[in-house]
N, C-alpha and C positions, 0 to 999 in steps of 0.2 A: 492488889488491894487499892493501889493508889487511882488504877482506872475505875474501882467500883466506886470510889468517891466520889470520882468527878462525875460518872453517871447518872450519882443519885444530883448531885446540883444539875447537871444540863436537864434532865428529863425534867427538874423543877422549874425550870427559866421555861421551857417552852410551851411548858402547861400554861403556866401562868399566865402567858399572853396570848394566846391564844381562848384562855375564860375572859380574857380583858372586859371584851363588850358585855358579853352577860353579867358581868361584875357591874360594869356600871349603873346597863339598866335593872338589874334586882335592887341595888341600893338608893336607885336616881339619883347619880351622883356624875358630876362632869368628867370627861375625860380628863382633863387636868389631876382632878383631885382620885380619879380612881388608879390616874400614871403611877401613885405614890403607893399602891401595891407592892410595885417592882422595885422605885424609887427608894424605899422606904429599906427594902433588904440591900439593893444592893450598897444603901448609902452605910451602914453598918458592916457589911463585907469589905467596900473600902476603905473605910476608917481604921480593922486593926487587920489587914494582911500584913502589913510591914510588922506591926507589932508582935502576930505569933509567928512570923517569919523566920526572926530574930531569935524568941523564944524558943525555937526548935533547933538552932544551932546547940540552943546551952542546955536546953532539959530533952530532948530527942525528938526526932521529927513523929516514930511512933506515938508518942504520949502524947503529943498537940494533935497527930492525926484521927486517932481513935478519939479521945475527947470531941473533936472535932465532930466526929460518925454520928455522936450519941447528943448532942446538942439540935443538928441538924433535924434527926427521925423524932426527937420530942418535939420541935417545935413543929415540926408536919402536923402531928400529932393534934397542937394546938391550934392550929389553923382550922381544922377540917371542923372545929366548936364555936369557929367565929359566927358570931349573932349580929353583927353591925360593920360597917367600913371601919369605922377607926378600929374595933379589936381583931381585925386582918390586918390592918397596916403594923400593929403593935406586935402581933404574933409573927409575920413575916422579918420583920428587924431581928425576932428573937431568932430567929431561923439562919439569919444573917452571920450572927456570931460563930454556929457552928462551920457553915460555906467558908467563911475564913479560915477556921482551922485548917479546914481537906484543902483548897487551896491553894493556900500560900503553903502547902510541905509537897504536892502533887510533882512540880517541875524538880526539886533537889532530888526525889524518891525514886524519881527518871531517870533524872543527869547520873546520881549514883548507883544507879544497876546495871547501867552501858556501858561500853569503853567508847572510848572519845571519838573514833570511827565508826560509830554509829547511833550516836548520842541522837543525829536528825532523826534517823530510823524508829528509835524509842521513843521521842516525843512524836513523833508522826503516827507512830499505834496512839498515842496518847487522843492526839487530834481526832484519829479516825473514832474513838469512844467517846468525844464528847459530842462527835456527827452524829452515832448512833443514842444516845442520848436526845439530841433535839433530834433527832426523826423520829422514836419514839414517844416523844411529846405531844404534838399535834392531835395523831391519830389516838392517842390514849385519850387527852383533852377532851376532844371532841366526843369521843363516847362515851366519856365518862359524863360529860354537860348534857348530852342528847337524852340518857338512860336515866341518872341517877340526881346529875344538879352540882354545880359547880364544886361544891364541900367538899367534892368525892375525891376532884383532881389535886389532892395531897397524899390521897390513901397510900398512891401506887409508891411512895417515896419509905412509909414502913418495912414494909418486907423486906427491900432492898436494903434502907438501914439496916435494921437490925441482924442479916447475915454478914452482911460487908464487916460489922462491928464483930461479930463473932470469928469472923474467917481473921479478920486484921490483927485480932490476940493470937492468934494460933504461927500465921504466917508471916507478917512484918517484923524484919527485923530493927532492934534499935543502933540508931545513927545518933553519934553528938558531934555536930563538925568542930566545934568549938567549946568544949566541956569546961576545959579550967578557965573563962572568962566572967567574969559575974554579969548580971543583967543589966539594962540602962537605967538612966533616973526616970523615976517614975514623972515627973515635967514632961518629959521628951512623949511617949505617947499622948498626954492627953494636949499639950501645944497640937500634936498632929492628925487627932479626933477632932479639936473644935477648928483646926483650919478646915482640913475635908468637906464638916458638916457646913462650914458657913459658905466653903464655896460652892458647893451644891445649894444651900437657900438664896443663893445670886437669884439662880433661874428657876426657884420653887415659891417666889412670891407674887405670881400673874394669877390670873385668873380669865373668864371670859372674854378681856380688852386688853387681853397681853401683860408685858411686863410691868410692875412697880417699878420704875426707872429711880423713885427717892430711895425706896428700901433696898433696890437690887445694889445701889452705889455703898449704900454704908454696910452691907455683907462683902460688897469688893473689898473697900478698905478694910476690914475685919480680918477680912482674908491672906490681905497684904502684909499687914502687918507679923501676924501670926507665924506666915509662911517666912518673912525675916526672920523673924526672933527664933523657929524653930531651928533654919538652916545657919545661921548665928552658934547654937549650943553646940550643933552636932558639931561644928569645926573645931571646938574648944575641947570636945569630951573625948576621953579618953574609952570612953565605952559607950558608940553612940549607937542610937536605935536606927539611922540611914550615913552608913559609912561614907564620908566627905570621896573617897575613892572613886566608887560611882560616878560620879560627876566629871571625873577628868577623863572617865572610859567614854569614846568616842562613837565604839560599837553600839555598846551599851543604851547609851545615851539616845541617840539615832534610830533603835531598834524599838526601843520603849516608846519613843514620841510616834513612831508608824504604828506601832500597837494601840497607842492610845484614839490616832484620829480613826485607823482601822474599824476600833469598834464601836466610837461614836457612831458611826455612817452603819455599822452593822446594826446597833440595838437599836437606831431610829429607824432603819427601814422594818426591822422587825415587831415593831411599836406600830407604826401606819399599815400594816397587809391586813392585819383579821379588821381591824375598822374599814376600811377600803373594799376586804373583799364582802364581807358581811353587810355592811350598811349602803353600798354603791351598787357591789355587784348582785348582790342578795342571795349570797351562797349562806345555807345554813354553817351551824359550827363545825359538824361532821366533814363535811365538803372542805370547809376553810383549813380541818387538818390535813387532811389528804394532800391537798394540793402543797400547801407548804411543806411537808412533808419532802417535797422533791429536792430543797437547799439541802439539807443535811444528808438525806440519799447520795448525793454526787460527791458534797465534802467528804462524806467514810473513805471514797477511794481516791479522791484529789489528793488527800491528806498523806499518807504512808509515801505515795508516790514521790507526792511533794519534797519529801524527809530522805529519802533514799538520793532522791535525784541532786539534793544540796549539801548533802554527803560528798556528791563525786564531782558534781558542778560548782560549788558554793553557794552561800544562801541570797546574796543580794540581787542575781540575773533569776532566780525562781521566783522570788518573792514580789518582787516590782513587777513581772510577769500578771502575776496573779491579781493584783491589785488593779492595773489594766483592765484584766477583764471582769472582775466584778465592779468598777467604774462603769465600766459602758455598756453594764447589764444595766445599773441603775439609771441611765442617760437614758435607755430605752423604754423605759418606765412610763418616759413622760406621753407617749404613745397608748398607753393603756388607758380604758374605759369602761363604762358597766356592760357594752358593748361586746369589748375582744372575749376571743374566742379561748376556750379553755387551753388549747395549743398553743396558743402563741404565750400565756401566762409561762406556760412550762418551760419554753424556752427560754424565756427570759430567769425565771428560778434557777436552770441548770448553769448557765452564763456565770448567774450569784456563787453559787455552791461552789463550781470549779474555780471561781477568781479566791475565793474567801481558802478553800482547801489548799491550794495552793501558796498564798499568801502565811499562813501562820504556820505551819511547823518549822519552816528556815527561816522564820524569824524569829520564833523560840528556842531555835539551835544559835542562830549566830550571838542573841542575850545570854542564855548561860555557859555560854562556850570563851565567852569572854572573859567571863569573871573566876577567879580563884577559887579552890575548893572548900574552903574554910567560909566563902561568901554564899556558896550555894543557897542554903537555907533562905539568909537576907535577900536573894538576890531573886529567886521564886515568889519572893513574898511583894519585893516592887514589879516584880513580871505581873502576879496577878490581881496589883492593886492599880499597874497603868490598865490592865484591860478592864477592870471594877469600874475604876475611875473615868474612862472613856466611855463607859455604859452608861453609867449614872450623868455623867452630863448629856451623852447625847438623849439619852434619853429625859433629861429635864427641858433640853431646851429644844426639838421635835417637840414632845407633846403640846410645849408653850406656844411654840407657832399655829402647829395643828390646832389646837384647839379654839386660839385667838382666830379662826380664819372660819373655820366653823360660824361661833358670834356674829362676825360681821357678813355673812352670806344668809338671809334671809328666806332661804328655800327650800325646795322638798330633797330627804336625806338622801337620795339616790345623787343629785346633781351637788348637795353639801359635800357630803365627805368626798365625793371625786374631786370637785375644787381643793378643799383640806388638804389634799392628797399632795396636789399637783404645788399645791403653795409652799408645803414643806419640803417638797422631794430634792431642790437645790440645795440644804442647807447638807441635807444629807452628800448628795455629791460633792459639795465642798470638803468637806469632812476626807471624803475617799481620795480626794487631789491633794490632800493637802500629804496625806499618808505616802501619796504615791514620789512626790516630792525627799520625803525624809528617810525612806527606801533606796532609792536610786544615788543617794549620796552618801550611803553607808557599804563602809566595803566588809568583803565576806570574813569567816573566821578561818 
């Protein structure tokens, strides 16, 4: 049940971006401001994973998970009636709320149905269904936009709710890791909603000329501050909403910060392909899934292996491994043109898939392998708020470059977005070095 969750989220992230373009041009609206589709959900996914994290230690990880289900397939629901940009961006938020439920309780529902010898293994089937998830994305995407018209690619996320909700009453059982503790102050989430949100408006206030460098400074400090005074309470409370403990876990720590540049450098290369391939290379939408389609194809089977192999090997020599090679899949990028040949795209996708499959399940094992059973819950819920949270930035601050770069190139769209392309593709490798760094200096569990 907890993989049909995550399912239904992946096969929504890859829909999504993959309608990007046609989103934009149905509403004529910049890429900037149509980023805030994706933006817009995941910056609400971010803000309370930690929150129903925690919550599902004390009231059960089923009850946050099913609520979860049914927040989720209504807000599809509401999507597919959006009439304008902004009531997409407002319905995808709502959408958002439920993604956190499923979530932030996915990794504890994992961690606690394995035995600790094969915890990798378990999160690694994990992996391999959120592969099959974005591989069914794409290709669903695209025919869904070819046939019927963007509205549609929410539909496919109904059915699937609403069994997964059915099947999860019947089958899930309930877990409370931590029953007799009461909840936190209610301060403590919203100190860590308005930090989130503000530091995501750092790089949500550019437009066509780039960044607002006045506005972007006083969301910093905003930011700062907040993020003091939150880590401030939680040292003092006796029932806090991100346990001060955390912090002094090394693994932990180490594990989280590669997850997080991980998927910055992930969701900004996945931000720039369908503009890139659609607007440079002039692959319809249909074509544009297919082809992407081939990342998540290789992750289903990089993933399990991956999980198995850091079971017997440990996870720090797997994972730096991986990271490697979807680094220097993306280095090879910069080689690409409206020119290359459908071949050579592929290989460079399969390069991505098997670095990215590799990379995340032992690094999912060696985070919650770390922490205590009683943290599980909390501990799933900062697992998938550093990977939200890496999303959501890299994805604000990609599209900010991409888009600023677009503005200042004067040209016809075919030679546009391949510059776009090419201007933003560094920040994203940095992003992936920087991951590959906080990997190799984390040791295994």
């Amino acid at each position: 049940m907890a993989a049909a969750g995550v399912l239904l989220a992946t096969i929504d992230a890859s829909i999504v971006n993959i309608a990007l373009p046609t989103i934009s041009d149905h509403f004529e609206t910049s890429v900037h401001t149509t980023a805030w589709v994706t933006i817009s959900y995941l910056l609400v996914v971010t803000a309370f994973l930690l929150v129903f994290g925690r919550l599902s230690d004390v009231y059960g990880q089923k009850l946050v998970f099913i609520s979860g289900m049914i927040f989720f397939t209504v807000g599809s629901g509401l999507c597919i009636l959006s009439a304008n940009i902004g009531q997409l961006i407002a319905f995808r938020a709502f959408q958002g709320f439920g993604a956190a439920m499923i979530m932030s309780n996915t990794p504890a529902i994992v961690t606690n149905a394995f035995p600790a010898e094969q915890r990798g293994m378990g999160l690694g089937v994990i992996g391999s269904v959120v592969s099959i998830g974005l591989m069914l994305g794409p290709p669903l995407g695209g025919i869904l936009i070819h046939y019927f018209g963007w509205h549609y690619i929410f539909a496919v996320n109904l059915p699937v709710g609403i069994l997964g909700t059915i099947f999860s009453l019947k089958i899930l059982k309930e877990h409370r890791a931590d029953s007799s503790s009461r909840p936190f102050h209610p301060l403590d989430p919203l100190l860590w909603i308005l930090s989130i949100t503000s530091f995501v408006l750092i790089f949500g206030v550019g437009g066509r000329s780039g960044l607002n460098f006045g506005r972007a400074t006083i969301y910093l400090a905003i930011t700062v501050a907040l993020v003091i005074l939150f880590f401030a309470r939680q040292r003092r409370s006796e029932r806090p909403l991100f346990d001060p403990v955390f912090l002094k876990n090394g693994i932990f720590m180490l594990s989280s910060g590669a997850g997080f540049f991980s998927y910055m450098g992930m969701i900004g290369l996945s931000f720039m392909l369908p503009f890139f391939l659609e607007k440079s290379v002039g692959m319809p939408p249909l074509e544009t899934g297919r082809l992407l389609m081939v990342i998540p194809a290789t992750t289903v089977f990089a993933s399990p292996l991956a999980g198995y192999l850091s079971d017997k090997l440990g996870q720090r020599s797997i994972s730096t491994i991986g990271l490697f090679i979807s680094t220097a899949s993306m280095i090879f990028m910069f080689t690409l043109g409206h020119e290359s040949s459908t071949l050579r795209m592929v290989v460079n996708l399969i390069g991505l898939g098997l670095g990215l499959g590799l990379f995340g399940s032992p690094n999912n094992s060696a985070l919650m392998g770390s922490v205590d059973h009683k943290n599980r819950g909390a501990a799933g819920g900062i697992l998938a708020t550093v990977r939200n949270l890496g999303m959501v930035s890299g994805i604000s601050i990609v599209s900010l470059v991409f888009n600023s770069a677009l503005g200042r190139h004067l040209v016809g769209d075919t030679l546009k977005y391949s510059i776009a392309f090419k201007t933003a593709l560094p920040v994203v490798v940095a992003f992936s070095a920087a991951a590959i760094i906080l990997s190799s200096l984390r040791r295994s569990v």
